[in-house]
N, C-alpha and C positions, 0 to 999 in steps of 0.2 A: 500383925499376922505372925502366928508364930514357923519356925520353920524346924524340918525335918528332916536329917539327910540319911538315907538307906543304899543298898547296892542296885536294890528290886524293889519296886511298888509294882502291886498289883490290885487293880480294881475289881472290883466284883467277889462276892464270898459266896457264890455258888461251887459245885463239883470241881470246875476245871480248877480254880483259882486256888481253893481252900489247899488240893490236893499239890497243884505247881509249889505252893508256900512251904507244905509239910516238905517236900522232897529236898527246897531248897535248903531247909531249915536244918535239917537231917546233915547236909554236906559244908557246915556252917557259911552258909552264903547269908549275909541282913539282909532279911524279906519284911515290908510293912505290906497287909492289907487291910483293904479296904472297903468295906462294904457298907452299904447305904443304910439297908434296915436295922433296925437295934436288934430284930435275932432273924436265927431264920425260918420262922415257923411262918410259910404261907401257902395259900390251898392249892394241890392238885400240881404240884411238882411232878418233874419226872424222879419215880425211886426204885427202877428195877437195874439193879446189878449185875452184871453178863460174868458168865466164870471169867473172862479174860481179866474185868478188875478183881474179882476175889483171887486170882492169882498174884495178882499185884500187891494188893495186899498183904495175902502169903508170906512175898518175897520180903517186905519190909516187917513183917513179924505183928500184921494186925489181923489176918483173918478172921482166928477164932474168938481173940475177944469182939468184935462187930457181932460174930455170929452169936456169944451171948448176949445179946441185945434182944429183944423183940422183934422177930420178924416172921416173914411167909418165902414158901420156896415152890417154884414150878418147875415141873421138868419135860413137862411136855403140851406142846399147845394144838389145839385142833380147832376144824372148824365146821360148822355145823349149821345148814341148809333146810325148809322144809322138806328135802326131796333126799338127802343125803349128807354124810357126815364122814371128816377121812381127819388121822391123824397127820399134820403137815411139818411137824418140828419134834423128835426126840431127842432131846439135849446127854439122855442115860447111856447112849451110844458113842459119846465123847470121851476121850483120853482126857481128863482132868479130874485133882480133886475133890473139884467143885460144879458136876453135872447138873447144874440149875440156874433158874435165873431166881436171886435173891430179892424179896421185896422189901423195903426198910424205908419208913419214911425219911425224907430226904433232910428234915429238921433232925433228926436223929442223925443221921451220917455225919451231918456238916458238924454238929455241936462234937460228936467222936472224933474227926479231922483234926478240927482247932484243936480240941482238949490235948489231942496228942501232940501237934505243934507247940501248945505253950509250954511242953516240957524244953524246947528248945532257945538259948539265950538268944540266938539272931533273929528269931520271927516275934512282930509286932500287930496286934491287931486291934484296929479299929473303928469300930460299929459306927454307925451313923453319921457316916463320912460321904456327904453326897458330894462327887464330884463334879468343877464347875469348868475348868480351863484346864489346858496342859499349861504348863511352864516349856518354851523354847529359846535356846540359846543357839544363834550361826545355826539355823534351819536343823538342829536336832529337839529331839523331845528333851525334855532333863526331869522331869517330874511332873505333878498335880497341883493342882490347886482347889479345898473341899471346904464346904459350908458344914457344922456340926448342927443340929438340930434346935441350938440354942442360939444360933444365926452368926458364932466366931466363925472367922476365917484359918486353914491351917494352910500349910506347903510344904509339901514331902518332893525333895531332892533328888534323883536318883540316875543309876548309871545306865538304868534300861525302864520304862515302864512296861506293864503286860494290862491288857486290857480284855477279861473273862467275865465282863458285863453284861451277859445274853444277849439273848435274841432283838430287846431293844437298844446297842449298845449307846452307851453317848458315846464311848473314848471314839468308835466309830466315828459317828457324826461327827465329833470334834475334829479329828483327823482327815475330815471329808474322804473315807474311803469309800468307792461304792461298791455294791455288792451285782453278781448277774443272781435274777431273780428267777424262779417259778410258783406255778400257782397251783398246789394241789386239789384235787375237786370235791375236796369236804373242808367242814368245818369240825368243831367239836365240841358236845358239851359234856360237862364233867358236876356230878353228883353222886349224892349219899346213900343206900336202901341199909336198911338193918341185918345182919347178918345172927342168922338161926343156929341152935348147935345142929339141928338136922339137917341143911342145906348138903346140897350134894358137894364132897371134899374136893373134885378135880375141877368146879362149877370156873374159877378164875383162870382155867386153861384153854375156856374156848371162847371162839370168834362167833358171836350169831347174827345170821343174817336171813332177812325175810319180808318182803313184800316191799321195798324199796327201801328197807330198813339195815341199820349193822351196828353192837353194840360191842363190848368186851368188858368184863367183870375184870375186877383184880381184889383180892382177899385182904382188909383191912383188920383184921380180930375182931371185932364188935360191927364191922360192918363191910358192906360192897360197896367201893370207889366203881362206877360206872361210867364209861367213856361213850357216848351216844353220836355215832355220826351221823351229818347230814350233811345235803347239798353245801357248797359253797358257797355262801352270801344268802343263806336262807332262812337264817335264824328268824326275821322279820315273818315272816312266813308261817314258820312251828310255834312261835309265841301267837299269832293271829289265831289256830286253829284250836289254841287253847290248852290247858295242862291237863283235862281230862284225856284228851287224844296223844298228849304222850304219856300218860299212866299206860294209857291201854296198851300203846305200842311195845312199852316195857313188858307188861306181861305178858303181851301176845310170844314177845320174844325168848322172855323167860319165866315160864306159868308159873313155876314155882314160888315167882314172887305178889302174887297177884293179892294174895292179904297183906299186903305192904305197900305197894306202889301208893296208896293215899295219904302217907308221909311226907312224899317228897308235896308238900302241898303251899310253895312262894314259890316265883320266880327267882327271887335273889340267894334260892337255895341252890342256883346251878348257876355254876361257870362257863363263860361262852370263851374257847380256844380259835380265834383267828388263824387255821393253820397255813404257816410258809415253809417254803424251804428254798435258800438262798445261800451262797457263796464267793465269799470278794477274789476278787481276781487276784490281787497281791494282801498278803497279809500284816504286812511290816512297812514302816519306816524306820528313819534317823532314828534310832533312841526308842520305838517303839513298837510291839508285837499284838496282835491279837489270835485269842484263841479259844475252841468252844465254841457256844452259840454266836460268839462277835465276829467271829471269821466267818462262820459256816450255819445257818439256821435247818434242824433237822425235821425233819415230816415225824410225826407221834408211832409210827409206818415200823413195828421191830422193838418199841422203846429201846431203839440205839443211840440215842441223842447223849443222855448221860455219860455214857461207857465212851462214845467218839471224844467226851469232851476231857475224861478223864487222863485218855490215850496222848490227846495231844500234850495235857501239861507233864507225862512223864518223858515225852519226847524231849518235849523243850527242857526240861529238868537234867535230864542227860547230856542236852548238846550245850548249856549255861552252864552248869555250877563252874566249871571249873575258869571259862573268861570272866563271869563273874566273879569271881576271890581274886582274880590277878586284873581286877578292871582293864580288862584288853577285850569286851564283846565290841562285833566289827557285823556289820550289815550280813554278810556271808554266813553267820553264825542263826541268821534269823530265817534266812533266805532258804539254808537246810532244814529247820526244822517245818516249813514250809512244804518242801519238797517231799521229808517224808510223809508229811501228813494228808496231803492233798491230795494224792491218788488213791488213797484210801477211802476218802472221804466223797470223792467222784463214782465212785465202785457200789459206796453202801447207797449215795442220792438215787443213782441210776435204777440199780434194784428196789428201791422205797418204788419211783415214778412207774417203775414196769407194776407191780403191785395197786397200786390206784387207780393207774392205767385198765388192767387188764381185771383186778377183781372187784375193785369199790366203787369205782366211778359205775360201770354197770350196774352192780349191787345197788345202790342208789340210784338210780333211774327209773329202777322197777322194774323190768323189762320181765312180763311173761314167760318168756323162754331162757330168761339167765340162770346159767349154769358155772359149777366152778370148772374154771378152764382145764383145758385137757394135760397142759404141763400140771399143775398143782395135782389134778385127778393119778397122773402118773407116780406122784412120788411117793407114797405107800409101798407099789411094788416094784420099785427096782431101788436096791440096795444104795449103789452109789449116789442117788438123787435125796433117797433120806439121810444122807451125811453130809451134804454140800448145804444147803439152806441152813442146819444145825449149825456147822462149824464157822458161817459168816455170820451167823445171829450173836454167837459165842462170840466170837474172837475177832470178827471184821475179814479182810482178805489176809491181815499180815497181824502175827501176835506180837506184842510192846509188851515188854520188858524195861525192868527199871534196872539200868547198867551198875551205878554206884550204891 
């Protein structure tokens, strides 16, 4: 087995991880990551960017080249009823340079992440590193232990592990942390329709919903990524009634697509999202942190899942580099960025469950007389209430800033 000593190992090469690595790499802290798949191109990621990280990146001098990249931008999202239709989020009413939410596929972000960290000599990356053990010494973590896809063994050393493994974490499991769980009352499935030059421009801004039905479009270039809600645990169900009766639902919901919906024509053309959302009570041990989806699993409710995961690794990025370069990180150091993170993260959960609560879980029942509720129906006209919803979609309760 061969061995590897770093300051920081961090598992997982999604959002929080890639981004913790660049931060640390930047303040010359040795960062190895690790990530399991050999790239990161897999379906139906979360990839919308809230202005609070294109601030972020701003600060660290990558905004504009990301934004020549290929992407889509919305700046405002609405929702739309057979009975009625109200604008619920103006993001253009926001103090920032960046009044939108950026969509980019998430293969794309991470491959710009890394690229810009390999410019740095202390970050190490690599691929296809599935992790199988931690490494403990006198009840701390001290590193990893990973099988490479050609079945060698490695073992990366180190003076803190970070574990940004998502929503199924192992470092988690390994660590026997448990999380307090909820159960939101959809599930979700995620597919492809073709996108027309004539389709309507602001079509990816709105929420539809109808006859026990809720969808949401997002603007792919060549096509619409469709997010299709239903009951929870009822996929068994919408597959039994067959794919002609969710062609039709699709178009009923969105007519415009109705000379296309007999494309989407396999099942194994759509992705089923088991949706959770969950939160460990403690995030850390001896030697070891977790952050992102492995602390905190987000509802799809906002696509704030990203943005939350990104926030935390600039937190941790801030309260680390510097016990990392003097290897002096101490429990207290983990325990903070904890702290700041977590009531944030209780604030965004909270507001996700009142939203499922009060408009999806209804919406999805079918109920006759479902109406959008009288809070949501208010915020059109009165000033302060179309700012509040915008600037937590944006920026969460509290804005994160990268200090160093």
């Amino acid at each position: 087995m061969s061995t590897h000593e770093t300051a920081c190992c961090i598992v997982g090469g999604g959002p929080a991880g890639a981004m913790l690595a660049l931060l640390l790499a930047r303040q010359d802290v040795p960062v190895t990551l690790l990530e399991s798949h050999l790239n990161f191109d897999r379906d139906f990621r979360g990839d919308t960017l809230h202005p609070s990280v294109m601030e972020i990146l701003d600060s660290i001098g990558l905004a504009e080249r990301l934004l020549s990249l290929r992407h889509a931008k919305i700046d405002r999202l609405s929702i739309q009823t057979p009975e009625e239709s109200l604008q619920l989020i103006d993001l253009r009413r926001l103090m920032t340079p960046y009044p939108y939410i950026t969509l980019i596929p998430q293969v794309d972000f991470l491959d710009f992440i890394t690229a810009e960290a390999k410019r740095y000599p202390h970050f190490q990356l690599q691929m296809g590193a599935n992790v199988q053990e931690l490494v403990k010494k006198n009840g701390h973590v001290r590193g990893v232990r990973y099988r490479t896809v050609n079945g060698d063994w490695h073992e990366v050393r180190a003076q803190l592990t970070i574990g940004a493994d998502g929503r199924f974490s192992r470092l988690r499991r390994l660590a026997k942390l448990k999380p307090q769980t909820s159960q939101p009352p959809m599930d979700m499935l995620w597919f492809r329709l073709p996108r027309q030059p004539d389709d309507p421009v602001d079509a990816g801004a709105t929420l539809r919903i109808g006859q026990g039905r809720l969808l949401v479009l997002q603007n792919r270039y060549a096509h619409w990524q469709i997010g299709y809600a239903i009951l929870k645990d009822s996929y068994s169900h919408v597959r039994a009634a067959g794919l002609e009766a969710l062609q039709r639902s699709v178009s009923e919901l969105v007519p415009w697509t109705h000379d296309r919906v007999d494309q989407l024509s396999n099942w194994q053309d759509i992705a089923v999202l088991s949706v959770g959302a969950d939160r460990l009570s403690q995030w850390y041990q001896a030697g070891l942190l977790l952050i992102g989806d492995a602390a905190h699993v987000m509802s799809p409710v906002g696509g704030v899942g990203i943005n939350y995961a990104i926030h935390d690794a600039v937190v941790a990025a801030n309260i680390l580099a510097r016990p990392l370069r003097s290897r002096a990180v101490q429990e207290r150091h983990l325990a903070d960025i904890q702290r700041q993170r977590e009531w944030p993260t209780r604030v965004i959960q909270t507001f996700q469950a009142q939203i499922q609560q009060r408009l999806i879980a209804p919406a999805l029942r079918g109920s006759a007389s479902f109406r959008l509720p009288l809070s949501m129906r208010l915020v059109p006209r009165i000033p302060l209430l179309r700012t509040l919803p915008a600037a937590l979609i944006a920026f969460g309760p509290k804005r994160v800033r990268v200090e160093a």
